[in-house]
Phi, psi and omega in degrees: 000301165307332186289321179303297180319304196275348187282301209254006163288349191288325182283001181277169170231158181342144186017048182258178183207155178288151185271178224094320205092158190272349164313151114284009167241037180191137176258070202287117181297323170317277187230135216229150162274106182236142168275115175282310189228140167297131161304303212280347182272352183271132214267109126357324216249343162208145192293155199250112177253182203175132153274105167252148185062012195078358182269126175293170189186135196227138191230137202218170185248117175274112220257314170314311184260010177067102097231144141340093187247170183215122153223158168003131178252088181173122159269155206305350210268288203231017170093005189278160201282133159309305217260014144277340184280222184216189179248109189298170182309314178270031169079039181260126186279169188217129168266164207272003221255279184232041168047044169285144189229136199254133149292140164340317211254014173124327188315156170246131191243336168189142173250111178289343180291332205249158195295194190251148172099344187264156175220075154291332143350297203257029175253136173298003195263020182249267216341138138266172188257123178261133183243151173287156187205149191204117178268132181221149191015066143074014186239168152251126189232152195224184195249088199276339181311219185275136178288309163319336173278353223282339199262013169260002209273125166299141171248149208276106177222145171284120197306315183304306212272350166285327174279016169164099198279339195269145181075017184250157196206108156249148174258109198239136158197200210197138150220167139297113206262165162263035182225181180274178174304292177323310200296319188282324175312289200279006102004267187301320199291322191265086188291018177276352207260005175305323192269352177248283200294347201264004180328101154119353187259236179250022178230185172186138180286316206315333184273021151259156172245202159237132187265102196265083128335135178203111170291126167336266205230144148200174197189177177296337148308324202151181153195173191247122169258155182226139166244093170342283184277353168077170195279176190034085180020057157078018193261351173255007191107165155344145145207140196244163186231097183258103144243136187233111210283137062216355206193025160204143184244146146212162158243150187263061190273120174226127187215168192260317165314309168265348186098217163249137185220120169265169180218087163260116192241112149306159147235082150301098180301107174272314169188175219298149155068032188181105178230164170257160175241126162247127143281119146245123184242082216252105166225160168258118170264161217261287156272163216264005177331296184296324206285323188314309184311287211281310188291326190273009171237140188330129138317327163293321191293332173313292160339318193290314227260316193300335188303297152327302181315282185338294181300012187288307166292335181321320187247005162293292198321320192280329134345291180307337196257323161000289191288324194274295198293359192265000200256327187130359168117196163280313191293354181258264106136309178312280142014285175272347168249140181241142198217099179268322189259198169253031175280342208265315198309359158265339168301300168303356194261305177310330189254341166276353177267321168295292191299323189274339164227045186052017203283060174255110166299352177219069170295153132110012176262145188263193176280155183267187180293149166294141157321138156280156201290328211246321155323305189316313206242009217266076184294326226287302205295299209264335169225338165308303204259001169237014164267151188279288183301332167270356160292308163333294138194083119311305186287331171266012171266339170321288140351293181279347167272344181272344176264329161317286173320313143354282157306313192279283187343298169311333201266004174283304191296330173297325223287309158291356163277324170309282185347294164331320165276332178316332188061238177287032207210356195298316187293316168310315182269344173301291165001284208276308172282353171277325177304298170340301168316304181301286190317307198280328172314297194292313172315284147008271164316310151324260175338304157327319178285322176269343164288310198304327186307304196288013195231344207193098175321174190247133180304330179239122192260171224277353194254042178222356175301170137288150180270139156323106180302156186251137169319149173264334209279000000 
């Protein structure tokens, strides 16, 4: 139990403290470093709204101080969301209502209602509540606790990529899930459920085995694990395991075919029954091909595939946790679940850590109604439209397909009179623009199909397909 405590304290800088809180019997969810946004994916130019912990919040770029800021998403005067207002000429959030103006730190800088000579400004009851914020490896992260904790407060960063920042080439995305965090936690933590649900995907059933778990070290922090023999019947190595409480996890792989491959996952708890997920896929490759390879393809089209993924579990999972909370919870967990083998010991190690320090972000709230299949599957909500780069193109696939129409339409309309002029050459070219025509049609259609991938999960998933007979021959 102390060696874990003493593993991740090697890592505080002077009067820093572990998250959580100062309880050594309680795991306070307040306060925490939780990740909101990829930075690159965050607009300058307008506010950002976002649920953490159940609280709205709106996140805007102050331009006086080059930083991030995150406050209350609701202004004093009559409660309306900030982050519906703008960023004013004079770099000032605005509220959308009565034009109340904001500062970083929270100050009201100007009430356009009040008379001149009058400082309603300066009553504390103008303030909005500003929470801290900090970007680490390209995420912005903010602080719903006591503020005063927030800069002695360790932030959840992936230790590897800090102990050598040279030769890692990552692959990263975020969705909204429809479970809770912990339901994602214990998730991610279990690496037996890869060859079946994920079949056809990034998985194979033929690569399961028994999965011998074994926890390390643990503590109110976390804890670390090892799978000796490793994924794909031992054929890639070792693989270690870090969680690091309350909402991040890796696993650690070095093989020889690949190089070192981390699988880092966030659950940032947006509210009951609803988290974001940051993915990162961070590797050093034994050559530099693959990495070449990994820079030259859209980050958006990576998304259409990680996305896929994601729904290989997305609609048991949301099911699954129902069913738990219907069993009596995290504190029943033995009970409603039965875990014979030691493929299962980080899930008990998880639910038993949610149990010994209380570490529940929404006590005493249940799950809302279950989703419908098509909620469920819903990219445009949970991820299109708050990625920067797949918003991008969307728009620029839009754009090419409204101009292919276009071209065709015209080439329908020239096309009988041109014929006319070809005179004895009419048949050829009749010939030729209809193909032209076929081909921008087909292109067209195509597209189509790749525009509905940014709007709309695949219903069935591919390891529930038929498989392919294989030749006897």
């Amino acid at each position: 139990m102390e060696t874990v405590e003493r593993n991740i304290t090697a890592h505080l800088e002077p009067e820093q403290m572990l998250a959580g809180g100062t309880d050594p019997a309680f795991f306070d969810c307040q306060e925490v470093w939780y990740p909101v946004h990829y930075v690159q994916d965050l607009d300058k130019s307008k506010p950002t709204p976002f649920t953490l912990l159940g609280q709205d919040i709106a996140i805007w770029w102050e331009q006086q101080a080059e930083c991030w800021r995150v406050f209350e998403d609701k202004c004093p005067h009559r409660l309306a969301p900030l982050s519906q207002g703008r960023i004013a000429e004079d770099g000032l959030l605005e509220c959308p209502y009565h034009g109340w103006a904001f500062a970083g730190a929270g100050d009201c800088q100007r009430i356009p209602q009040q008379v001149a000579g009058q400082a309603a400004v300066t009553s504390p009851r103008a303030c909005v509540r500003s929470l801290p914020t900090i970007v680490k490896q390209g995420l912005l992260f903010v602080y719903p606790g006591k503020a005063e904790n927030a800069t002695k407060t360790k932030v959840p960063v992936i230790e590897p990529l800090e102990e050598s920042l040279e030769g890692w080439v990552c692959i990263d995305t975020f969705r909204d899930l429809p479970y809770d965090a912990l339901t994602l936690m214990e998730n991610v933590l279990d690496a037996s459920h890869v060859p079946f649900t994920h079949h056809r995907s990034v998985g194979n059933r033929a690569n399961a085995s028994s999965v011998e778990l074994e926890v390390v070290e643990s503590g109110k922090h976390g804890f670390t694990g090892v799978w000796q023999e490793g994924p794909r019947r031992g054929t890639l190595g070792r693989q270690d395991t870090t969680f690091v409480a309350p909402g991040l996890m890796w696993h650690d792989l070095t093989s020889k075919q690949f190089g070192r491959t981390l699988t880092a996952v966030y659950a940032t708890p947006i509210r009951k029954g609803e988290c974001r997920l940051f993915a990162r896929f961070p590797f050093k490759f034994a050559s530099k091909l693959p990495g070449w390879i990994i820079k030259l393809t859209p980050r958006w089209y990576s998304h259409l595939g990680q996305n896929s993924v994601l729904e290989d579990d997305q609609i048991f999972l949301h099911y699954q946790e129902r069913y738990l909370e219907a069993s009596g919870g995290s504190g029943n967990f033995t009970k409603a679940f039965y875990l014979p083998t030691q493929a299962d010991a980080f899930v008990i190690e998880l639910r038993q850590w949610v149990n010994q320090y209380n570490a529940n972000p929404f006590p005493g709230e249940t799950l809302p109604p279950a989703l419908s299949t098509a909620q469920l599957l819903d990219r445009d909500r949970s991820h299109t439209s708050k990625c920067a780069s797949c918003r991008a193109a969307l728009a620029n696939l839009q754009r090419l397909r409204l101009g292919l129409a276009i071209v065709a339409a015209v080439i329908a309309i020239i096309n009988p009179p041109l014929t006319l002029f070809l005179g004895e050459n009419a048949a050829t070219g009749s010939l030729l623009f209809a193909t032209v025509a076929l081909i921008l049609g087909a292109v067209w259609l195509w597209l189509g199909r790749l525009e509905k991938q940014f709007y709309q999960g695949r219903e069935i998933p591919l390891r529930n397909l038929p498989e392919k007979k294989r030749s006897r021959h």
